[in-house]
VOLUM-993256 format. One line per 5 residues: their letters; for each residue x, y, z of N, C-alpha, C. Coordinates in Angstrom, 3 decimals. Example, Ala and Ser with C-alpha at 12.3 -4.5 7.8 and 13.67 -1.06 7.14 Angstrom:
<nodes>
AS> 13.190:-5.690:7.800:12.300:-4.500:7.800:13.200:-3.300:7.800 ~ 12.850:-2.250:7.080:13.670:-1.060:7.140:12.900:0.030:7.870 $
</nodes>
This chain:
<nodes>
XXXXX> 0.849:-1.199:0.000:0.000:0.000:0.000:0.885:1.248:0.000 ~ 1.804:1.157:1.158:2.924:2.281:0.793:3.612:2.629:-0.824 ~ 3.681:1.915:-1.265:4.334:1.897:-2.755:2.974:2.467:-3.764 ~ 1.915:2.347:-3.368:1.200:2.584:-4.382:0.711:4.125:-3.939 ~ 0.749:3.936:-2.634:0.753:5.598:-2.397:2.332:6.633:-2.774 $
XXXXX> 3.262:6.245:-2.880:4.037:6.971:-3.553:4.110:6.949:-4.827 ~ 3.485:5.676:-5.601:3.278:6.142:-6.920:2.338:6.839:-7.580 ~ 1.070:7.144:-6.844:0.174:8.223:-6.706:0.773:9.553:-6.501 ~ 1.280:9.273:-5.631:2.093:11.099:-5.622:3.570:11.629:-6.532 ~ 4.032:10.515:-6.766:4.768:10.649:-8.305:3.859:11.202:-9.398 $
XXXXX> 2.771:10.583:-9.523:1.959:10.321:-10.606:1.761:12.084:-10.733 ~ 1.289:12.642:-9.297:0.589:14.004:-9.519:1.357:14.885:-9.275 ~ 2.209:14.647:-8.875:3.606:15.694:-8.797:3.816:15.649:-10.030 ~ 4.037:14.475:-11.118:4.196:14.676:-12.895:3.409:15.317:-12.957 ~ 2.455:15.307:-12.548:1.249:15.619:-13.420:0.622:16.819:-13.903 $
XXXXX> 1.293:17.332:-11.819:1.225:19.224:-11.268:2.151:19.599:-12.520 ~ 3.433:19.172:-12.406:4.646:19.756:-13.222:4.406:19.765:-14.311 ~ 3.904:19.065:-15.360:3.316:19.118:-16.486:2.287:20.592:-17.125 ~ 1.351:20.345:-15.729:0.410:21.028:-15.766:0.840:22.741:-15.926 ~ 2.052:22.456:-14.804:2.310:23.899:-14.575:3.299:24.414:-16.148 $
XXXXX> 3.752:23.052:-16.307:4.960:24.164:-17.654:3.828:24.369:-18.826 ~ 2.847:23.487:-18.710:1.848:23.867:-19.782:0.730:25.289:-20.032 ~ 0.437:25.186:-18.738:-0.252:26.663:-17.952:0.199:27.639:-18.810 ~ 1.437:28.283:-18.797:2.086:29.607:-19.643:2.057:29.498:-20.497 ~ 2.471:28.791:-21.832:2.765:28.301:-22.704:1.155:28.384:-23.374 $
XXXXX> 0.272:27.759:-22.607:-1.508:27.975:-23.246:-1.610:29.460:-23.285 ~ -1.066:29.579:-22.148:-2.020:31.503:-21.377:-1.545:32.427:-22.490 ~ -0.352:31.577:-22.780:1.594:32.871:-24.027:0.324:32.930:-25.288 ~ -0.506:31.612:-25.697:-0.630:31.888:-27.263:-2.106:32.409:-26.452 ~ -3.240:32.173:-25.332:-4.548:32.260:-25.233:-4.092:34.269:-25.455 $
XXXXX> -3.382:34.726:-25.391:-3.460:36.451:-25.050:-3.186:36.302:-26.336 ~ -2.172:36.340:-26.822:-2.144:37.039:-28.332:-3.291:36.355:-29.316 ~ -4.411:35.601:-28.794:-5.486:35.183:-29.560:-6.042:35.531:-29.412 ~ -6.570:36.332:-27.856:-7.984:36.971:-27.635:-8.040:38.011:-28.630 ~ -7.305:38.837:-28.874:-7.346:39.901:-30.232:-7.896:39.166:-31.214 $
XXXXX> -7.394:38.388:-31.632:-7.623:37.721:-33.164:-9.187:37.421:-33.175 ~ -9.543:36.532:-32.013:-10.908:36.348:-31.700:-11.898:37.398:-31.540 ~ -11.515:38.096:-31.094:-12.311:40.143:-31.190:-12.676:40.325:-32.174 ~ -11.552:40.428:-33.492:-11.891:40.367:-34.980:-11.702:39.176:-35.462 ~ -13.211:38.141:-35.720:-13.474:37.502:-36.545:-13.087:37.531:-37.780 $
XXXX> -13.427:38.787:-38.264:-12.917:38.699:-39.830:-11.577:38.757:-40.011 ~ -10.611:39.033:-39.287:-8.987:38.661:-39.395:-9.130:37.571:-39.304 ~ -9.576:37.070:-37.763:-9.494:35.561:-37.879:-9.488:34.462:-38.750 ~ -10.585:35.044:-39.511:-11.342:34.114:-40.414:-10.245:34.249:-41.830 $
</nodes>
C-alpha cells in the first residue's frame, strides 16, 4: 500500500509539473489570440 501511495504522488507531482509548464505556454498563445478572436474577420 505504501508503494502505491508513492506512486500516486509521483503520478501528480508529474502531473502538477506538467500542468504547470503547460499553464504559460496555453495563457503565451490564449493572449495574443484573444485579439484575433475580437476580430473575426482577421481571424477568419
Amino acid at each position: 500500500m505504501g508503494n502505491v501511495g508513492d506512486s500516486g504522488s509521483q503520478n501528480y507531482k508529474s502531473a502538477t509539473t506538467y500542468r504547470s509548464a503547460s499553464e504559460p505556454k496555453v495563457r503565451m498563445i490564449t493572449i495574443p489570440n484573444q485579439p484575433e478572436r475580437t476580430h473575426p474577420v482577421g481571424y477568419h
